[in-house]
C-alpha positions as CSV (number, residue, x, y, z in Angstrom):
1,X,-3.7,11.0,-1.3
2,X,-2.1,7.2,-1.1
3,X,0.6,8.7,-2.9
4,X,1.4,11.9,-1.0
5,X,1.6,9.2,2.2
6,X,4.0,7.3,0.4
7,X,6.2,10.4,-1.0
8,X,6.0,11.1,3.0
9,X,7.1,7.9,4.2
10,X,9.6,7.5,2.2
11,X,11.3,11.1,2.7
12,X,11.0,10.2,6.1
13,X,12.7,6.7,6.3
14,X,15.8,8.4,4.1
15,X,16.0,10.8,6.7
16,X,16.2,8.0,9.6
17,X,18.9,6.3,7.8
18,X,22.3,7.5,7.9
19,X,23.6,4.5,5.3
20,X,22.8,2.8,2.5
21,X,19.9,-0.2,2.6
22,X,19.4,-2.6,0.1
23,X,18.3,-6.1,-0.4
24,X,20.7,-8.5,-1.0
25,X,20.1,-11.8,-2.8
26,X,23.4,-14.3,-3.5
27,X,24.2,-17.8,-4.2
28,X,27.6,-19.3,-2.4
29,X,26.9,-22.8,-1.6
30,X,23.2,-21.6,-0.3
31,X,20.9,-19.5,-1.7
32,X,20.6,-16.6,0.4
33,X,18.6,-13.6,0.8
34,X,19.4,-10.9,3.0
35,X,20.2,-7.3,4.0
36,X,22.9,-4.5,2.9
37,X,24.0,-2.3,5.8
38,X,26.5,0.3,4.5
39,X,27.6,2.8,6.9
40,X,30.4,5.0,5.4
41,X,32.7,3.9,2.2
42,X,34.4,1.8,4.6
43,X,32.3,-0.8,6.0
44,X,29.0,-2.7,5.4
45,X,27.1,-4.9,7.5
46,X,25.1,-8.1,5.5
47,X,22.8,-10.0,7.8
48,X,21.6,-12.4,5.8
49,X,19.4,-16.2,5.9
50,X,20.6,-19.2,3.4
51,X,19.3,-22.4,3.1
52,X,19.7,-26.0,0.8
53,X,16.7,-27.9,0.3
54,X,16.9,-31.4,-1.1
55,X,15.0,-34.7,-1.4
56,X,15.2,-36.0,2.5
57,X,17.0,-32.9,4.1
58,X,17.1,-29.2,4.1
59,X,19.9,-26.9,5.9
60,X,19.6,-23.4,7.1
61,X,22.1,-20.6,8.1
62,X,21.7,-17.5,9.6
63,X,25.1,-15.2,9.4
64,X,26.5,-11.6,9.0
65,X,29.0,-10.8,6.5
66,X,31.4,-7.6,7.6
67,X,32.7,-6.5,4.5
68,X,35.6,-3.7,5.0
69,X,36.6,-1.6,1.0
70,X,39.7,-0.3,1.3
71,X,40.0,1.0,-2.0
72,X,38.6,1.3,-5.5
73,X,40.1,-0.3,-8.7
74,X,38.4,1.6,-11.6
75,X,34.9,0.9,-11.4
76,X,35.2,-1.5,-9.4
77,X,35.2,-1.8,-5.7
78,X,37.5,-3.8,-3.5
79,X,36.4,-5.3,-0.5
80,X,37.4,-8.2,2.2
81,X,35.5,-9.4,4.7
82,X,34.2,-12.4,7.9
83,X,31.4,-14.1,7.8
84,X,30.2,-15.9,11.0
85,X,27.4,-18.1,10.6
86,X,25.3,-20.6,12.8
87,X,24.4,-23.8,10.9
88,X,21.4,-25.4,11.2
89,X,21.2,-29.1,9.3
90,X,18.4,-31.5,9.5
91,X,19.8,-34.5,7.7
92,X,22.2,-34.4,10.6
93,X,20.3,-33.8,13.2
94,X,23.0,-31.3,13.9
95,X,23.9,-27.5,14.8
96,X,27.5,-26.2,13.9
97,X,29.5,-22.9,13.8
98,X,30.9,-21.6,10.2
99,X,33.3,-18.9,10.1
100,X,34.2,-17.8,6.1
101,X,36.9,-15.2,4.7
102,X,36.9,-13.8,1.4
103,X,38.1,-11.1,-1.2
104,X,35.5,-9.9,-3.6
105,X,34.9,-7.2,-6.0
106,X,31.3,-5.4,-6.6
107,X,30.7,-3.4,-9.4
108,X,27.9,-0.6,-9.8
109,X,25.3,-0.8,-12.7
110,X,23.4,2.6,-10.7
111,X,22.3,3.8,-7.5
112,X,20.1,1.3,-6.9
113,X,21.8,-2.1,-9.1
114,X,25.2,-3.7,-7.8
115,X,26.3,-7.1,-8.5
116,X,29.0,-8.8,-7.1
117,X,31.2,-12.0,-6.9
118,X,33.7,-13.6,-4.2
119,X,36.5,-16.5,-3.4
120,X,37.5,-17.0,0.2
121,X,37.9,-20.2,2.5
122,X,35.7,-21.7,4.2
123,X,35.8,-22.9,7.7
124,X,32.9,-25.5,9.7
125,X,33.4,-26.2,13.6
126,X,31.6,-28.7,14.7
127,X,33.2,-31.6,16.4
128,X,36.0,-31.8,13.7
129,X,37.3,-28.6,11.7
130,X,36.9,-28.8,8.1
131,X,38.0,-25.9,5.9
132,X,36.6,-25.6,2.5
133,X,37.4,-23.2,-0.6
134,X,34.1,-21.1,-1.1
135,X,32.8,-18.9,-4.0
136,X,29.6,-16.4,-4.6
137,X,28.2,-14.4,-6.3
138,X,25.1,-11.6,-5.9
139,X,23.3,-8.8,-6.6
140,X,22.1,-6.1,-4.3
141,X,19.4,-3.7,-4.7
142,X,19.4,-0.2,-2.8
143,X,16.4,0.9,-1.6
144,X,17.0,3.9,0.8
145,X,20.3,6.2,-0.1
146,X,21.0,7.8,3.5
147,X,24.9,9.1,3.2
C-alpha cells in the first residue's frame, strides 16, 4: 500500500512540474547546498545557502545563481550566468551584498547525475568594493524530470 502512495505521489509531483528539480551541492569558496530550477534548455534558476565555519567565526550566504546555456559543445553544456548573494559574516559583525559572474561547463553522467565546474569574478559591496577571481565546482542530482 505505502508503495502504491508513493508511486502516486510521485506521478503526481512530475505532473506539477513543468522543469527539471534537482538538488544541488557545490563548493566555490563556501560549501553550498541548494536547488536546481531548470525551466526550458535555456535557463536555470539555483537558489542556494553556503556557509564557512571556522574556529572563532562562521559566514553564511544566501544567493540565486541564473545560469543562461546558449549552446552545447559535444557532451558538454555551455552555460554563463549572475549570482547575487546577501552575505552574512559573524567575525565581522557585518552584512554585505556579493554579486559573482561566471562561465562554466556541466557535463551529464544520466538523467539524474550532472557534475559541473566554474571560473568567474567575484565582486563584494560593502563599504569598499573588492573584486575577487572565483572558482567551483558541483554536482547536481535530478529528482523530478517535468519537460
Amino acid at each position: 500500500m505505502r508503495l502504491k502512495i508513493a508511486a502516486l505521489v510521485f506521478a503526481l509531483c512530475q505532473s506539477l512540474f513543468a522543469f527539471d528539480f534537482g538538488f544541488v551541492f557545490s563548493m566555490t569558496d563556501k560549501l553550498n547546498v541548494g536547488a536546481d530550477l531548470k525551466f526550458n534548455q535555456v535557463y536555470d534558476l539555483r537558489p542556494h545557502l553556503g556557509m564557512v565555519i571556522g574556529e572563532n567565526y562562521h559566514t553564511v550566504v544566501i544567493g540565486a545563481e541564473n545560469n543562461f546555456y546558449p549552446s552545447n559543445i559535444g557532451p558538454l553544456e555551455q552555460f554563463f550566468g549572475i549570482d547575487p548573494t546577501f552575505i552574512i559574516d559573524s567575525n565581522e559583525n557585518s552584512s554585505f551584498f556579493s554579486f559573482r559572474t561566471y562561465y562554466g561547463l556541466q557535463y551529464a553522467f544520466n538523467d539524474v547525475v550532472s557534475a559541473f565546474g566554474e571560473a568567474g569574478i567575484k565582486m563584494d559591496v560593502d563599504p569598499n568594493v573588492f573584486t575577487t577571481l572565483s572558482t567551483g565546482v558541483g554536482v547536481i542530482f535530478y529528482l523530478v524530470k517535468g519537460r
